[in-house]
N, C-alpha and C positions, 0 to 999 in steps of 0.2 A: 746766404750760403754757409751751411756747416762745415766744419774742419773734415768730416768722415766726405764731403762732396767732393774736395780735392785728393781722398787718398785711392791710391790704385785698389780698384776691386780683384782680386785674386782667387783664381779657383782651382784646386786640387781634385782630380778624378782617380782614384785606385780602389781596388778591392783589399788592398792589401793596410792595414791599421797604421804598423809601424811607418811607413813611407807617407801616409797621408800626415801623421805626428807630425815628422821630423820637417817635411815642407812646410807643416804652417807656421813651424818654430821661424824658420828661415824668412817666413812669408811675414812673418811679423816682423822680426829683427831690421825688416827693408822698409817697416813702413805701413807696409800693407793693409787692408783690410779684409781677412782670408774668412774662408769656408770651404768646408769639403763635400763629397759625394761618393760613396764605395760602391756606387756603378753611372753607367753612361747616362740610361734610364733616368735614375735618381737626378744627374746632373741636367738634362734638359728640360725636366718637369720645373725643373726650377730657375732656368738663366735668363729664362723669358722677365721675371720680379726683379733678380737680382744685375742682372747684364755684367759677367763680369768682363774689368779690360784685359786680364790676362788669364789663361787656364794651362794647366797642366795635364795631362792625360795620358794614364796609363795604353801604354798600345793592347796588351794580350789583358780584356775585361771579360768576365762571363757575360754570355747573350749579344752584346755586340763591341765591335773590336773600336780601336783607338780610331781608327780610318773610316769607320761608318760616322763615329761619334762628330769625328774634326768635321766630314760635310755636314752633316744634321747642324751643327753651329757656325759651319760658314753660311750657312743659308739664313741663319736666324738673325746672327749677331755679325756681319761682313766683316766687321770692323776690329772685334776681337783675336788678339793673338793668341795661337795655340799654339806648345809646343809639345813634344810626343816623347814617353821614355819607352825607350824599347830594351829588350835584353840584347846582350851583346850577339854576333852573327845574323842580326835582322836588316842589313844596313841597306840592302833592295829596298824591303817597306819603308824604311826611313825618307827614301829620295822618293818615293812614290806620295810618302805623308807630302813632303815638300812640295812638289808638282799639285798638290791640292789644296796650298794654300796654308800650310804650316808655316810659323816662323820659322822652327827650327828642332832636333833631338836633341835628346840625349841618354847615351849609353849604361843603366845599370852593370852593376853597382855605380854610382857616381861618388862624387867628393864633395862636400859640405861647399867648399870655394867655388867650385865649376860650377855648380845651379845658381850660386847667387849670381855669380858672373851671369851668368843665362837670364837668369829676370831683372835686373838692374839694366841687362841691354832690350829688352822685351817692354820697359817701364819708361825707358827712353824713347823706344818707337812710340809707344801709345801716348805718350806725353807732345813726342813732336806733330804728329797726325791731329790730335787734337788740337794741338795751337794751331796748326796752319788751317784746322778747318773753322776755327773761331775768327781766324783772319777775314778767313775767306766767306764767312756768314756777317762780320761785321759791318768789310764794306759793300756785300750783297747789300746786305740791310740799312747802310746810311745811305746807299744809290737806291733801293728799292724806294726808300721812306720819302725821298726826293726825288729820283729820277731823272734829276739835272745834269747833265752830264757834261762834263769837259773844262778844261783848263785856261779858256779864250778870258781878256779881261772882262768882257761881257757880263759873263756866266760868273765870273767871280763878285762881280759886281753885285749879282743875284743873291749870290749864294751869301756873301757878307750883311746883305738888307735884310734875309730870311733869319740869319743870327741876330740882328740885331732886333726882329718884332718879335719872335717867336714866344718871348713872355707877358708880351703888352695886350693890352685888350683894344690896341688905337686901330680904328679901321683902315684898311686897307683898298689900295685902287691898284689893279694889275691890267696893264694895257697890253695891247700885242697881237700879232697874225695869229689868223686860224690855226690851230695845230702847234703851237711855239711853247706851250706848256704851260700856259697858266694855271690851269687846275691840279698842275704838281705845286707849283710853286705854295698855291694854299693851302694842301694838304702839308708839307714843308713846313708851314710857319706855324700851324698844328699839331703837327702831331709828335714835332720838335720840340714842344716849348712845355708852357707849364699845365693848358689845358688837353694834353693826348691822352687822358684816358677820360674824356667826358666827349659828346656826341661831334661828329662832323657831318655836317646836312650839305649834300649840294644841288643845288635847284639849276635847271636849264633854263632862264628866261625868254630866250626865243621859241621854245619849245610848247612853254604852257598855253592850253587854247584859252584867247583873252578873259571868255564868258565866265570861267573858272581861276583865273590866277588869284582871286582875291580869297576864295574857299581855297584854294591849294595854300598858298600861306598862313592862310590866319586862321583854318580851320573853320568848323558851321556845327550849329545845334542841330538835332532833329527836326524836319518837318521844315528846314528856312526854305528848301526850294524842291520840286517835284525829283526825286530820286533820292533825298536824305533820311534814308527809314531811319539813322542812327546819327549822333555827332559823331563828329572825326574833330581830330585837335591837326592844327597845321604844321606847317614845315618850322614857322616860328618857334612853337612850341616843342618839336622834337630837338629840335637844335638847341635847349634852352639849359643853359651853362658851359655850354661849348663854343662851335664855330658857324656858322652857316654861310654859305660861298653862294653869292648870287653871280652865275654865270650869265655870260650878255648881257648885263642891264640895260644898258642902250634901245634894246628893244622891249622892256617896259613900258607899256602906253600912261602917257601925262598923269593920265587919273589913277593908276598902280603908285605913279613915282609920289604923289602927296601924300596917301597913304601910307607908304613906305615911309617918306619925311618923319611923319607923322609917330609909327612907331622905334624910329633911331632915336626922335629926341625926348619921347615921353615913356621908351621902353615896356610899350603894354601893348595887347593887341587885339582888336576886339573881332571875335569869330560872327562869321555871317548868320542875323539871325536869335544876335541876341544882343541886351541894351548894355550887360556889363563889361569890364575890363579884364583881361588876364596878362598879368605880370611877365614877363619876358627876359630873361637877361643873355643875350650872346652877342659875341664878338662879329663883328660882318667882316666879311671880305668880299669887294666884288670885281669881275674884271668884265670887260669890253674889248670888241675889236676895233670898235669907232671909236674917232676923236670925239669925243664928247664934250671937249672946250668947242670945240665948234659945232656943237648938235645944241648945246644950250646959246652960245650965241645969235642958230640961226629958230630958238623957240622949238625944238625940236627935244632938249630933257631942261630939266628943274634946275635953276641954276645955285638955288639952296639946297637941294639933295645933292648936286655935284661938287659945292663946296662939305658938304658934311663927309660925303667920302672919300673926296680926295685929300684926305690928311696926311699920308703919309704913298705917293704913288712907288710901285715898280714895273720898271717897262722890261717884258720879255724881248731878246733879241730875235730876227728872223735867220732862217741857220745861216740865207746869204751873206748876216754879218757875221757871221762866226764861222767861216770854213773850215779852217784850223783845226775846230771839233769834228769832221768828220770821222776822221779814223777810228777814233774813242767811241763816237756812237756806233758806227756802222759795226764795231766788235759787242762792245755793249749788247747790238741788237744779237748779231750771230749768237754768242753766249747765252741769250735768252729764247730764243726760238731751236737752237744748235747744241745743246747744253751737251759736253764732253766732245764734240763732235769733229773740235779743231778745224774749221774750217778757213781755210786760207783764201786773200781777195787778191785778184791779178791784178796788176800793175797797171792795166787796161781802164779794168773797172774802178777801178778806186779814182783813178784821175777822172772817168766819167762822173762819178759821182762828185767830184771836187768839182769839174764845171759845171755842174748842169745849176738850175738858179731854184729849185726848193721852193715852187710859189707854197706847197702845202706843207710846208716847213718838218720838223721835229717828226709829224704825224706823216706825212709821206716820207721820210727815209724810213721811219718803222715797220709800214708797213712795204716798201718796196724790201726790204731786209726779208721778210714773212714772207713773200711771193716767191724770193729767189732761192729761201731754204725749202718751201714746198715743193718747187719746181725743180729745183738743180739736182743731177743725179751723182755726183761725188764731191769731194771736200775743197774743190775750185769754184767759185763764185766768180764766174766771166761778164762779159760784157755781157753776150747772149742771155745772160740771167733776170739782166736788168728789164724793167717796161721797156717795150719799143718806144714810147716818147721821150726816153731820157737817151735815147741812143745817138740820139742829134751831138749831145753833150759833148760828143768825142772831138766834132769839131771847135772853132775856135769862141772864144767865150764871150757873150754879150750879157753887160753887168749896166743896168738902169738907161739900155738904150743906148749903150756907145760901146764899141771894140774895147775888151781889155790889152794894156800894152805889153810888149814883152816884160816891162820893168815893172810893172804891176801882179804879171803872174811868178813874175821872178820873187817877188814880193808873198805873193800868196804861200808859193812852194817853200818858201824860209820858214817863214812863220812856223804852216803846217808841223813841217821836219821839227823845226824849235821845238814845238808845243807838244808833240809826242815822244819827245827821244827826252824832255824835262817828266812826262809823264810816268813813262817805264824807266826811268831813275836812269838814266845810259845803257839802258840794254838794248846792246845796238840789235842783236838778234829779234829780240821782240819789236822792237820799231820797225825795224825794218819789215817785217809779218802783217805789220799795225799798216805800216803804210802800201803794203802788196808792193816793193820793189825789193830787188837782191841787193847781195851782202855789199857786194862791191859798187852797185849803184848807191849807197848810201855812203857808204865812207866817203866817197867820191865829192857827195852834195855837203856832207859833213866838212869837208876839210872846204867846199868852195866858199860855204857859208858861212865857216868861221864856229860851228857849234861845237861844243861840247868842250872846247879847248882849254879855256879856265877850269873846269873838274876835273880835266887832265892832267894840267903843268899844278893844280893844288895837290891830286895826288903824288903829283911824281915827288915835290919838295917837300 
């Protein structure tokens, strides 16, 4: 990134010479990186290349006025500040500029100090707007890149395994329920590390029809079997200097899994159809939902392919261990199907969703989040929003077959509280939004449970 990337782009609109002059004097002396326009015309042929963050604009321009000009560029550029000079006695248009999205006027004649003053405060808006939306794209984009969401030891546990392979080439084993996010977790330890800008392949194992899984991966010449008018190179082969994720292995049949053996440890892969070798180099990663220490004990997979990939395992949690994190996802989700939408969760439904037991984990609150923005018709997410089968939930909670006890969800409901009100740094407002209860139900659970109190008595001293 060049020095000219961080300076403010500035643009001046007047017909009038001397005033364009004396701004970009100013426009400079602040920093700037300035240009002019001696009509509006002139100026939008051109903001589209240049976008500038700040503009200035004469209000009375021949052919169209300051006011046509400011929408024509709020429409283009949202984001850019405009301000409007007007001659003195305009001060109706000036408020009317404003109602459309002006920063701000000012009054010809002006004073050399007053307009600096005016874009030094115009350089600061555009400066703050941009940090917070680099904020707010960063950790879109470290949650987007992973997906992992939430603050449970669990999930941190995750999240510190993902740091520590992400530059290794040692294959990985990721165990876990349907839906619990494995296929984040791989993309994660990729696209993190030091191979993300070389391929990521992800192959479905249960999916591929058996006749085919050995041409699915390893590719086929022309003519090796009735439909091959052409070679095709395999999934090996595209994945080759990256990653490739074999999803469900477990369901690999016997005579896939020696093949397989076969090219982990000889790194080559021979396409259906023909006698020579093709060189291979990628990272595996593969996960299952099955134990597979007991699929190979009972002869069921390879017990040298299960030692060769299980070098280094990680076990996704099911959200039931992780309750804690719902609040974070079920916003998370909102944010992402609701995006500006602010949508709030009742106090109802959130505990619904804290009891109910998540067989379809990660993947069924996502998509139970996606039914209830589709469905619900204002910015209250209720019980009624939820599937009918989770609405049992409401009642009392059965965790692995046995009543949870009062002391247990007493247990639950701390943690929760803990883990969100640590998350949104003590903002009790927002926790408490996070958790769909009032202001005063939370101070209340706050002060029973003892949170928050040490960041308190440490700021108080």
């Amino acid at each position: 990134m060049s020095m000219d990337d961080l300076r403010i782009r500035f643009l001046i609109v007047d017909d009038d010479k001397n005033i364009r002059r004396l701004c970009m004097t100013i426009g400079v002396s602040l920093g700037f990186q300035c240009s002019e326009a001696e009509s509006a015309e002139a100026a939008l042929n051109d903001i589209d290349i240049n976008s500038p963050d700040i503009i200035l604009a004469d209000l009375m321009m021949p052919n169209m006025t300051g006011l046509d000009f400011l929408e024509q560029v709020k429409k283009v550029l949202p984001r850019t500040e405009v301000a409007i000079m007007t001659g003195h006695g305009s001060i109706e248009t000036a408020v009317r500029a404003m109602r459309m999205g002006a920063y701000d006027f000012i009054t010809k004649p002006f004073r050399i100090d007053e307009l600096k003053l005016l874009l030094q405060r115009m350089e600061e808006k555009v400066r703050l707007v941009a940090e917070n939306q680099f904020l707010r794209e960063r950790v879109s984009a470290d949650m987007e890149l992973n997906g992992i969401i939430g603050s449970s030891a669990k999930i941190q546990d995750v999240l510190r395994m993902i740091a520590r392979l992400k530059d290794t080439r040692t294959p990985v084993l990721i165990t876990g329920e349907s839906g619990t996010g494995k296929e984040l977790v791989a993309r994660a330890i990729h696209y993190r590390g030091a191979l993300a800008k070389r391929p990521f392949v992800a192959v479905d194992c249960g999916s591929l029809v058996p006749t085919l899984i050995e041409s699915e991966l390893f590719g086929y010449e022309k003519g090796a079997f009735t439909g091959a008018l052409r070679s095709k190179e395999g999934l090996f082969q595209a994945a080759n200097g990256g990653t490739i994720f074999l999803d469900e292995i477990g369901e690999l049949p016997l005579e896939m899994q020696a093949k397989l053996l076969r090219v982990l440890q000889e790194k080559e892969v021979r396409p259906v159809g023909r006698n020579d070798r093709v060189k291979v180099d990628v990272r595996v990663i593969a996960a299952t939902n099955r134990d597979l220490e007991t699929a190979y004990r009972d002869g069921d997979f390879r017990k040298d392919l299960f030692f060769r990939l299980n070098v280094v395992t990680i076990h996704m949690p099911s959200l039931r261990e992780r309750k804690s994190d719902i609040p974070t996802l079920v916003h998370w989700f909102l944010d992402k199907y609701a995006p500006k939408q602010m949508v709030q969760v009742s106090s109802d439904a959130m505990k619904c969703m804290l009891n109910y037991e998540w067989p379809g984990n990660v993947r069924e609150l996502e998509n139970c989040i996606e039914r209830a923005v589709a469905l619900g018709t204002d910015n209250l997410l209720e019980v009624s929003d939820l599937p009918p089968a989770m609405h049992a939930a409401s009642e009392p909670v059965v965790v692995q077959g046995s009543n949870l006890s009062g002391n247990d969800l007493e247990e639950l409901e701390k943690e929760t509280i803990q883990r969100v009100f640590e998350q949104v740094r003590g903002d009790k407002v927002l926790a408490g939004k996070m958790l769909g209860i009032s202001r005063a139900t939370l101070y209340r659970k706050l002060k029973r449970y003892h949170i928050g109190e040490r960041s308190m008595s440490a700021t108080a001293s």
